[in-house]
Backbone bond lengths (Angstrom), bond angles and torsions (degrees), N, CA, C in turn:
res aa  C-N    CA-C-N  psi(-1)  N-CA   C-N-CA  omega(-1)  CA-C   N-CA-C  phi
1 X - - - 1.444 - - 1.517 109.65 -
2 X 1.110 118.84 115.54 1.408 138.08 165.61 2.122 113.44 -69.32
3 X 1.271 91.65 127.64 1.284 104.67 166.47 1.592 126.94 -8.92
4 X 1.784 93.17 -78.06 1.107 123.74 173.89 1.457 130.98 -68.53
5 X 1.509 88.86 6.15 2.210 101.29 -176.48 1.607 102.77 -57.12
6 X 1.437 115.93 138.28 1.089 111.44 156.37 1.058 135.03 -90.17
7 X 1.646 132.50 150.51 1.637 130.42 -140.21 1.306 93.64 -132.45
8 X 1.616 127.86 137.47 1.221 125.26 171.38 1.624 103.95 -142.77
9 X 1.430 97.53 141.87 1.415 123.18 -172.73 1.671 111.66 -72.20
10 X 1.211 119.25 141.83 1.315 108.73 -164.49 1.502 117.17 -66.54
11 X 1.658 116.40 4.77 1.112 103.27 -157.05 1.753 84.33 -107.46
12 X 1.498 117.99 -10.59 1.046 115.35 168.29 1.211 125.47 -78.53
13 X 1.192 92.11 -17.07 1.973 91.05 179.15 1.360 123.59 -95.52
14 X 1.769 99.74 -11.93 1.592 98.79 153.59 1.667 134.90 -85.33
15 X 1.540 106.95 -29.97 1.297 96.03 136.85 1.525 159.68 -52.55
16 X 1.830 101.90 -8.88 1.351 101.20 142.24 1.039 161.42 -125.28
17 X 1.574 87.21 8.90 1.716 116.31 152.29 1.395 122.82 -75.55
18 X 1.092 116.09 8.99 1.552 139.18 -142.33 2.220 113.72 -2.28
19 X 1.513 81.67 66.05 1.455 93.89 175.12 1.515 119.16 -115.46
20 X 0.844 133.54 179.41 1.432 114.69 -177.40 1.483 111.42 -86.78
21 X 1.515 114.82 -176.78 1.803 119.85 174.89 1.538 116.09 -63.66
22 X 1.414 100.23 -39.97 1.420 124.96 -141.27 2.081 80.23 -76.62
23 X 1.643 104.42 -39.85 1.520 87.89 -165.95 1.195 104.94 -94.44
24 X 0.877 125.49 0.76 1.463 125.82 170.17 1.215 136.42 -83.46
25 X 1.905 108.68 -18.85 1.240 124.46 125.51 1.481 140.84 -32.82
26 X 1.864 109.40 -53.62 1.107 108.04 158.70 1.234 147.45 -84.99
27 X 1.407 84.30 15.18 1.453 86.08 175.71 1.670 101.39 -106.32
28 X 1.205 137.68 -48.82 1.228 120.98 166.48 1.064 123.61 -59.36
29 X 1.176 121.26 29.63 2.037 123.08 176.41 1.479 88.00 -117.47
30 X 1.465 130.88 -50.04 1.083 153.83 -168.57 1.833 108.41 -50.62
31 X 1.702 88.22 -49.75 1.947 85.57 -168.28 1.938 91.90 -125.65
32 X 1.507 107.21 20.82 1.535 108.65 169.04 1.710 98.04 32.55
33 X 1.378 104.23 72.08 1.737 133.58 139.45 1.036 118.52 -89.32
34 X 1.604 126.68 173.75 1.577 140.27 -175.64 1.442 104.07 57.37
35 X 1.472 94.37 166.26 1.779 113.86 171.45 1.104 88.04 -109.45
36 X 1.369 106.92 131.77 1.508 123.35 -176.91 1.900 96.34 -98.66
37 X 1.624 89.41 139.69 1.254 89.31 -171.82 1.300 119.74 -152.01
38 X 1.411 127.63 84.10 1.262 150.73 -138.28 1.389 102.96 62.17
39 X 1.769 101.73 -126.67 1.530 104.29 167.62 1.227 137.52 -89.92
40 X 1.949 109.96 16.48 1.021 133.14 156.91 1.658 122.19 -86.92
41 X 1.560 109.94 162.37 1.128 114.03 179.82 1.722 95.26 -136.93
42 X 1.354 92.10 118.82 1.858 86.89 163.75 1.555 128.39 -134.79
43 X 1.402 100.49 150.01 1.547 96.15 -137.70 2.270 85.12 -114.71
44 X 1.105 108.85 157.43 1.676 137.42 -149.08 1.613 96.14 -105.36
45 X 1.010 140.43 158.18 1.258 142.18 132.68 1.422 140.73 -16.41
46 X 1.671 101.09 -37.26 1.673 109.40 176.31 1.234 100.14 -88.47
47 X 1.707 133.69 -19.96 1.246 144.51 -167.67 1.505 103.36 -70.84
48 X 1.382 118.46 -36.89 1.546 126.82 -156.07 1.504 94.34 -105.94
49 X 1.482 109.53 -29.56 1.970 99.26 168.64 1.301 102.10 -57.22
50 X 1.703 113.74 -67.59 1.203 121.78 -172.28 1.721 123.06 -20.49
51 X 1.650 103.26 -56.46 1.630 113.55 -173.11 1.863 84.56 -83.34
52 X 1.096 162.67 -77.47 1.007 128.84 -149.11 1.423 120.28 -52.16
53 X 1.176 127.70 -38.18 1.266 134.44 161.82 2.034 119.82 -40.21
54 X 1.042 93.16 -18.04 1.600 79.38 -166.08 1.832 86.43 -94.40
55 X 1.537 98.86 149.37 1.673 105.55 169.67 1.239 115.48 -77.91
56 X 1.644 96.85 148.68 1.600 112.00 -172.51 1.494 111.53 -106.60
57 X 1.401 121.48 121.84 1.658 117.69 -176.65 1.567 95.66 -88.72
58 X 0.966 108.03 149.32 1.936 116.05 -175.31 1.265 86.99 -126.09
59 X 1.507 100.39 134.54 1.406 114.78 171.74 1.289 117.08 95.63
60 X 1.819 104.95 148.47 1.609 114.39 176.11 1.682 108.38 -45.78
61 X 1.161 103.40 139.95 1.816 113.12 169.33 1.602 103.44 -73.96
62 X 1.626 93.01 130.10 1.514 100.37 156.37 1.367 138.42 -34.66
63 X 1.694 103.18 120.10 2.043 83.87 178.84 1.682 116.24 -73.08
64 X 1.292 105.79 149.43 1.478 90.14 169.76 1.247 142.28 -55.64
């Protein structure tokens, strides 16, 4: 980590994934992203490649 890394708040990084907070939470609990930092978590550049990269299912899940 470089000095100059830029740091974004999770609520920023769901605004530009345009996903919500709540999943963007689970997903860095999920694949343990961000520097957690108090009761913040802030997440890096490779953090926000990382979640754009993963596929998004749209829509209610099938019932069984």
């Amino acid at each position: 980590m470089s000095i100059n890394e830029t740091k974004y708040t999770m609520q920023e990084a769901a605004e530009m994934l345009e996903v919500s907070h709540s999943r963007i939470r689970q997903l860095c609990i999920e694949y343990d992203l961000g520097e957690k930092l108090g009761q913040y978590r802030l997440l890096n550049d490779e953090d926000i490649t990382f979640l754009k990269a993963i596929p998004r299912k749209i829509g209610r899940p099938k019932s069984a």
